[in-house]
C-alpha positions as CSV (number, residue, x, y, z in Angstrom):
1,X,135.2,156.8,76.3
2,X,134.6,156.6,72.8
3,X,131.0,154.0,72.1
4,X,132.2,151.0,70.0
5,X,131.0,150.2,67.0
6,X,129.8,146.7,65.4
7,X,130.0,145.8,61.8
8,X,126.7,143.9,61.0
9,X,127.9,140.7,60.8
10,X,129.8,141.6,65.1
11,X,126.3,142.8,65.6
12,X,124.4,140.0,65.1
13,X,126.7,137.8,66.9
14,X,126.7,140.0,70.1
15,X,122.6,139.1,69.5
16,X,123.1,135.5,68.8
17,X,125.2,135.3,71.9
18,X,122.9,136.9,74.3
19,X,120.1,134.6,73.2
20,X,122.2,131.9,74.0
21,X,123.0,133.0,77.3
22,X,119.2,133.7,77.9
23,X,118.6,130.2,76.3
24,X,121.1,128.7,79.0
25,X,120.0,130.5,82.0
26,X,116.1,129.8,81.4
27,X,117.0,126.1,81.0
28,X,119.2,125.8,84.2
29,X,115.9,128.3,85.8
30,X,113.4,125.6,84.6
31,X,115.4,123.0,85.5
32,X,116.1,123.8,89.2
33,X,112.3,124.8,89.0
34,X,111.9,121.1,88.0
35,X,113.9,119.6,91.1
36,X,112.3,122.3,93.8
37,X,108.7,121.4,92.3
38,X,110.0,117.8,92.0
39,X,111.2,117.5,95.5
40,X,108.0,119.3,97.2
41,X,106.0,116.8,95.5
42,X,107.9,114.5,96.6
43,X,107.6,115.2,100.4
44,X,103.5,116.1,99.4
45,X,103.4,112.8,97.7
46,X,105.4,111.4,101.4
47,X,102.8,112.6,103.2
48,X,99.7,112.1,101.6
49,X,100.9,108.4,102.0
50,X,102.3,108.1,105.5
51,X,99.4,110.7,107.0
52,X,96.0,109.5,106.3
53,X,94.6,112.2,108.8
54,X,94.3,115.2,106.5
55,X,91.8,111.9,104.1
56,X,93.1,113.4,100.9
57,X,91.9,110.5,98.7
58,X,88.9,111.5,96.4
59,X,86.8,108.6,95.0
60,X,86.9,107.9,91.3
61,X,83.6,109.2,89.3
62,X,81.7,106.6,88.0
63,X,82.0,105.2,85.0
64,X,85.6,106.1,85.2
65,X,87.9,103.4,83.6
66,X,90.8,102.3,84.9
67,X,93.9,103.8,84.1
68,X,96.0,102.1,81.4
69,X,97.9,99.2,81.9
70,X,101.8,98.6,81.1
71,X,102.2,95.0,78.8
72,X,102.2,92.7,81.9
73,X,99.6,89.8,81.5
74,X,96.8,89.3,84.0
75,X,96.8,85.9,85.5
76,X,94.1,83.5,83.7
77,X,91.0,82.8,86.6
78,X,89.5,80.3,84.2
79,X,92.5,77.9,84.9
80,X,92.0,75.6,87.9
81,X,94.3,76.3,91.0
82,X,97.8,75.0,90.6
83,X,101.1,74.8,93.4
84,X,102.0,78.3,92.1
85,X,98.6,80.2,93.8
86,X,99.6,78.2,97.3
87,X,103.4,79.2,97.4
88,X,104.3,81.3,100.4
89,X,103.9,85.1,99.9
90,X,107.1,86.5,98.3
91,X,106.6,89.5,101.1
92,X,107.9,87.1,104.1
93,X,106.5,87.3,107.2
94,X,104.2,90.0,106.9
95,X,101.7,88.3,109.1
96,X,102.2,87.1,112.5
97,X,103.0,83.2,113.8
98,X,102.7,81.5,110.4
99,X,105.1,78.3,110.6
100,X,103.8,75.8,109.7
101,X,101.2,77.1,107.0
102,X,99.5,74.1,104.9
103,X,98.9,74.3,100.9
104,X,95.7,74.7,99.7
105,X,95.1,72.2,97.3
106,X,93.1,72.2,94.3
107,X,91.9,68.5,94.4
108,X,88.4,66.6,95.5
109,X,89.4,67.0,99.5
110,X,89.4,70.7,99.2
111,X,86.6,71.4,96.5
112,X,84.2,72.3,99.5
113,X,87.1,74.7,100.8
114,X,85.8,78.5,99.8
115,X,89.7,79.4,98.9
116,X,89.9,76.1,96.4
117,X,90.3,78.4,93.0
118,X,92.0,81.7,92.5
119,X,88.4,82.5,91.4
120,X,86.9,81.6,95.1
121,X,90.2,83.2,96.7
122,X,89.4,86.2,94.8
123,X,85.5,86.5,96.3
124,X,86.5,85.8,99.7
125,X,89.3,88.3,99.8
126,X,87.1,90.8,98.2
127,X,83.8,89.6,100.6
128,X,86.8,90.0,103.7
129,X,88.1,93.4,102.2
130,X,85.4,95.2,101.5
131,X,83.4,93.9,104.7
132,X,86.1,95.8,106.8
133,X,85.0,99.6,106.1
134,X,81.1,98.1,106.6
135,X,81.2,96.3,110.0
136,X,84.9,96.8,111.4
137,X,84.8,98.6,114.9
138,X,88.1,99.5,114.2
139,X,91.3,99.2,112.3
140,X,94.9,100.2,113.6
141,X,98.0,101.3,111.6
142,X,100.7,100.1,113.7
143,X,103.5,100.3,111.3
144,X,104.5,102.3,108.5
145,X,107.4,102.8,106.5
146,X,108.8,104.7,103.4
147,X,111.6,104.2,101.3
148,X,113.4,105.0,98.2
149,X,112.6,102.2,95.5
150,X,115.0,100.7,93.8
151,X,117.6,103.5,94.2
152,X,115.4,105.4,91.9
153,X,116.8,109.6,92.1
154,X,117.4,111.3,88.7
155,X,117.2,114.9,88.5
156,X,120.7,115.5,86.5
157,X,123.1,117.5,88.4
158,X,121.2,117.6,91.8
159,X,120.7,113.7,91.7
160,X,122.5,113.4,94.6
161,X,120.4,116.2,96.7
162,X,117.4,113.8,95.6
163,X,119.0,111.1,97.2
164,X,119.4,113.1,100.4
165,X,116.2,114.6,100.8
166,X,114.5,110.7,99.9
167,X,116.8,109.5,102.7
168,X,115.4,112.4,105.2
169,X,112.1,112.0,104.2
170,X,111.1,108.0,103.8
171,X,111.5,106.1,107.2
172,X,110.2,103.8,109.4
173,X,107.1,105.1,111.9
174,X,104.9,103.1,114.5
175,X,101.8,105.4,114.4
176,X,99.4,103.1,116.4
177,X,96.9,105.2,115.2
178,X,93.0,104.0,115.5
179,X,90.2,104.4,113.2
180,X,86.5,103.9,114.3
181,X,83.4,104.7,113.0
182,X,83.6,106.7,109.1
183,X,87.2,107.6,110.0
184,X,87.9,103.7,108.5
185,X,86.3,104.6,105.3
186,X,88.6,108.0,105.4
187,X,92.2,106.2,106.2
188,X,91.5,102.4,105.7
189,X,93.1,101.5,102.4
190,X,92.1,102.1,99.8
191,X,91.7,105.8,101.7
192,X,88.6,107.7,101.2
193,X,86.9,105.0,98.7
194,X,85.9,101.6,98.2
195,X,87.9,98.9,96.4
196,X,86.7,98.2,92.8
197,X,89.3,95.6,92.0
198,X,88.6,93.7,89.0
199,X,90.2,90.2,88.3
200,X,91.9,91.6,85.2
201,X,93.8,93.6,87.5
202,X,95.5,90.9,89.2
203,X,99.2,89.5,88.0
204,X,98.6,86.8,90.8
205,X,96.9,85.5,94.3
206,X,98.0,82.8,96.4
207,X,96.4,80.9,99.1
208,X,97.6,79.1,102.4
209,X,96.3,77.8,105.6
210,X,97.8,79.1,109.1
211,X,95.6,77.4,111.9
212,X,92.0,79.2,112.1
213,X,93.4,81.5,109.0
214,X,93.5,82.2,105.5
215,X,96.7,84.0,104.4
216,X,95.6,85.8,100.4
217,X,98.4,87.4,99.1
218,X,98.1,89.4,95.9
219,X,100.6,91.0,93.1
220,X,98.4,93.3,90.5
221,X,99.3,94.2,87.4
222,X,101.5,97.4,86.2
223,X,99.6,100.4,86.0
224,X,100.3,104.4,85.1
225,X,98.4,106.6,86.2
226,X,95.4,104.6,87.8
227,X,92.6,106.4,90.2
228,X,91.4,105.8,93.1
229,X,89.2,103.1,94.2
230,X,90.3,101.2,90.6
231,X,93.1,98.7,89.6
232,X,96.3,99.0,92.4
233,X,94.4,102.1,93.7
234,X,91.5,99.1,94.4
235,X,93.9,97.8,97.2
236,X,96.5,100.6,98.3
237,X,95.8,104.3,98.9
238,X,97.4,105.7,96.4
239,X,99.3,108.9,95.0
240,X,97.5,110.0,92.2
241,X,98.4,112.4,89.1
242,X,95.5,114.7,89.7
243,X,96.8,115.0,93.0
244,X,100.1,116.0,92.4
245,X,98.7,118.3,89.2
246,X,95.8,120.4,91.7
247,X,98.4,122.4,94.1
248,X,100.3,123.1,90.7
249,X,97.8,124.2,87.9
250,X,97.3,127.4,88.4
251,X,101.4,128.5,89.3
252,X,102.5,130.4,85.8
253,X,105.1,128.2,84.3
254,X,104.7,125.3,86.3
255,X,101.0,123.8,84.6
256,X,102.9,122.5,81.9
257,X,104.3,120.1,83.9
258,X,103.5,116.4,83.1
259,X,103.8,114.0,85.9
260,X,103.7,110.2,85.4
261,X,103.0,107.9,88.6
262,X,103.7,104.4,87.3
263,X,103.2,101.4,89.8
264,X,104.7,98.5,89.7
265,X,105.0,95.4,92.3
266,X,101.8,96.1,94.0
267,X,100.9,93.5,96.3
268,X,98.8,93.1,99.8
269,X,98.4,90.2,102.5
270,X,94.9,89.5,104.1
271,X,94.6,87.1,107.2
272,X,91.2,86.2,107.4
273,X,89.6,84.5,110.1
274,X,88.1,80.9,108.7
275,X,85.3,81.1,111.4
276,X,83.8,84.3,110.3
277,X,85.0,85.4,106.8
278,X,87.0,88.5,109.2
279,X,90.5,90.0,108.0
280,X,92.1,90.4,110.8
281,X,95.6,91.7,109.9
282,X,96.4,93.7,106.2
283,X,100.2,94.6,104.7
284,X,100.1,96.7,102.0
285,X,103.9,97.4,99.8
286,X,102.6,100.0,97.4
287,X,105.9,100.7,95.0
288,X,105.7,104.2,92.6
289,X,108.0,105.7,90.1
290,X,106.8,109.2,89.9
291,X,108.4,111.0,86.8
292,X,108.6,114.3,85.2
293,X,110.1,113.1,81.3
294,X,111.0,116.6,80.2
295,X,112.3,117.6,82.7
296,X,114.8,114.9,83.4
297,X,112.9,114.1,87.0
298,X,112.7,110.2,88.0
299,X,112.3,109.0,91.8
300,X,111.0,106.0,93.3
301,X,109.1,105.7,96.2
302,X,108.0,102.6,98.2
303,X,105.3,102.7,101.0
304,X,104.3,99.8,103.3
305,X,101.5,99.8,105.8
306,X,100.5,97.4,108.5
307,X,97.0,97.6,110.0
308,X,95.0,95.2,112.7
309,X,91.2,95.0,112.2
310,X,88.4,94.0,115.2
311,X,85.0,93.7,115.5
């Protein structure tokens, strides 16, 4: 069979065709290689948050700054206490037997009160917080649960899949798992760390009475990319972008991949014990988008964690 011949100008669009075709396939290639990475960080990212054991936290270095901040105002601590910071939590019931909760008001009964300002509800809960990875005998995680926030799965064509494997992946557990000792440092939140949560990192706090309790609920700011220890990552144990970017760097083709974990939502419930400054009981609802922009690659993921503290 005879070899057939190209005039210059068949020849160079037998070329030009080819290179599309390569064009096309690498982009499908990178593509899928988007989703699979995607979807194993999105089980890694699963378990770092719903299995504290393997303590995969690392503490921020110092001086470190927290990470920046999406346009979403801080609340104003210089302002007096209003009805708005004694509202009942927006979370519900995340503590236990708290009918009839009183307000804490900002006026000349309560001055003597240590919750009477969001600036005195904001030492106490940090005094309460920080106190339980110092004298704590122990703190249980009796509840944990993932989910898939806000319906969040684009990855393109295998959107769908996403949706699947988030279903599979994110549920409900009752771990009634018990910490002692420096394993309360390790898996107590924020895991690994110590909370460095600054004022200007707070979108809210709200105070009420329950009995012999406080109940200190508070919504932080947005944040992308923040580390550990600092900003949400003050009050949750967080997923961060170095994390996701360390089993990655060195795989050929795959380092140029740009992940983005934007948090949004963040909030946390203390009950602390009026008698002795205690927390008690903690809720955590730590809400991420975690995005890949070139390559199409959105999902959200929402983890909650309920832990009992004694002494």
């Amino acid at each position: 069979m005879a070899k057939k011949t190209y005039t210059p100008e068949e020849y160079k669009a037998k070329i030009e065709k080819k290179k599309a075709k390569r064009k096309s396939f690498f982009d499908t290639l990178v593509k899928s290689t988007a989703l699979f990475v995607g979807c194993a960080l999105v089980f890694s990212a699963t378990v770092i948050a719903q299995n504290r054991l393997n303590n995969t936290s690392v503490a921020a270095p110092a001086g470190t700054t927290v990470a920046e901040k999406e346009s979403e105002t801080a609340m104003n601590f210089d302002m007096p206490a209003d009805s708005n910071s004694n509202e009942a939590p927006a979370n519900g019931d995340n503590t236990e037997n708290n009918e009839g909760a009183q307000n804490v008001e900002n006026n000349s009964s309560s001055q003597s009160s240590p919750v009477a300002t969001p600036k005195a509800q904001y030492e106490y809960f940090m005094n309460s917080f920080t106190n339980v990875k110092k004298t704590a005998k122990s703190a249980t995680i009796y509840k944990k649960e993932g989910s898939n926030y806000k319906g969040i799965a684009d990855a393109g064509a295998f959107s769908s899949v996403l949706a699947g494997l988030m279903k599979n992946l994110l549920k409900a557990e009752e771990p009634n798992e018990t910490y002692t000792g420096a394993d309360i440092m390790a898996n107590f939140p924020p895991a690994g760390t110590t909370c460095n949560l600054k004022t200007s990192n707070i979108k809210s706090i709200q105070c009420k009475e329950d009995g012999d309790y406080y109940i200190i609920t508070i919504t932080c700011v947005k944040e992308t990319n923040p580390t550990a220890g600092n900003g949400v990552g003050a009050i949750a144990s967080i997923i961060t972008r170095q994390q996701i970017m360390d089993p990655i760097s060195g795989v050929p083709g795959l380092k140029n991949l740009d992940p983005t974990c934007a948090y949004e939502n963040v909030n946390c419930e203390a009950k602390i014990e009026k008698a002795t400054g205690n927390m008690v009981h903690y809720y955590v609802d730590l809400p991420l988008i975690l995005s890949f922009e070139k390559q199409g690659f959105r999902v959200g993921l929402e983890f909650k964690e309920w832990w009992n503290i004694e002494y």
